[in-house]
C-alpha positions, 0 to 999 in steps of 0.5 A: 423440484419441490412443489406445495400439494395440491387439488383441482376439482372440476365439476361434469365437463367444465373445464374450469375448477369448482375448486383449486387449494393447497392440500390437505383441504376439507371441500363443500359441495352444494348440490341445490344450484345442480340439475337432478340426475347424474353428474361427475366429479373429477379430481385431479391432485399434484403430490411434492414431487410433482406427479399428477393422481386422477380420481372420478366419482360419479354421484347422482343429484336428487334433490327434486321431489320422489318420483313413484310410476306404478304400472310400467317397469323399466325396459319393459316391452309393451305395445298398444296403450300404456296406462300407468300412474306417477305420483311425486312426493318432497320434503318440503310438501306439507304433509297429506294421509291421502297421498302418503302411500303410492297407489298400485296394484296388489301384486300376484304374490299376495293374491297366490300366498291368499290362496295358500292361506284359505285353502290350509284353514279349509283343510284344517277344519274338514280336518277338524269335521272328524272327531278322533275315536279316543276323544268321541265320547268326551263330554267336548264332542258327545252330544250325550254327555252335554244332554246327561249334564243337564239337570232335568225339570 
């Protein structure tokens, strides 16, 4: 019972192939003519003997425009009025700085890491406000010195 290996591929739920050869075969997908979002690919090869293997493979289409929601995550809970912001971006758009960023707002982190930042450079000059005993009378920080330096008129 020898039979020529061979490939069935079906597309989502079609119950006719998208592609039936002989094996081994080099397969082209086009994925312009597809919805975006999720589909799958079920692929069904007959070996010599006979024997049927079955591999699926999820895949995800996007050919769409990059779509950006700021201010609503997902499954978050929320109640009242929803505001949030949704901008969309493609390829074939033509290129525009006012929209090249997506809008959102300045997370939590960088406002404490701000905090962090400004209270070190406060305690670091208070720090600096009190000249150390060795270095008092150097001419860097005597005023006496500075006026000594000075030739008089």
């Amino acid at each position: 019972m020898d039979c020529k290996p061979h490939v069935r591929v079906y597309l989502d739920d079609n119950p006719e192939p998208i592609v039936d050869r002989e094996l081994p075969t080099d397969i082209t997908l086009d994925t312009v003519g597809l919805a975006d979002g999720a589909h799958r690919l079920v692929i069904r090869a007959e070996g010599q003997n006979g024997r049927e293997g079955v591999e699926e493979v999820p895949f995800v289409v996007h050919n769409g425009p990059g779509i950006i929601v700021s201010g609503l995550r997902p499954n978050s809970i929320r109640n009242g009025k929803v505001r949030f912001t949704v901008d969309a971006f493609s390829t074939d758009d033509p290129f525009d700085p006012r929209r090249a960023e997506a809008r959102s707002s300045i997370p939590v982190w960088v406002w404490v890491m701000s905090l962090f930042v400004v209270a070190w450079a406060v305690w670091y000059a208070a720090r600096m406000w009190d000249v150390p005993a060795p270095f008092a009378h150097s001419p860097t920080y005597s005023h006496e010195a500075a006026s000594e330096a000075r030739p008089e008129k």
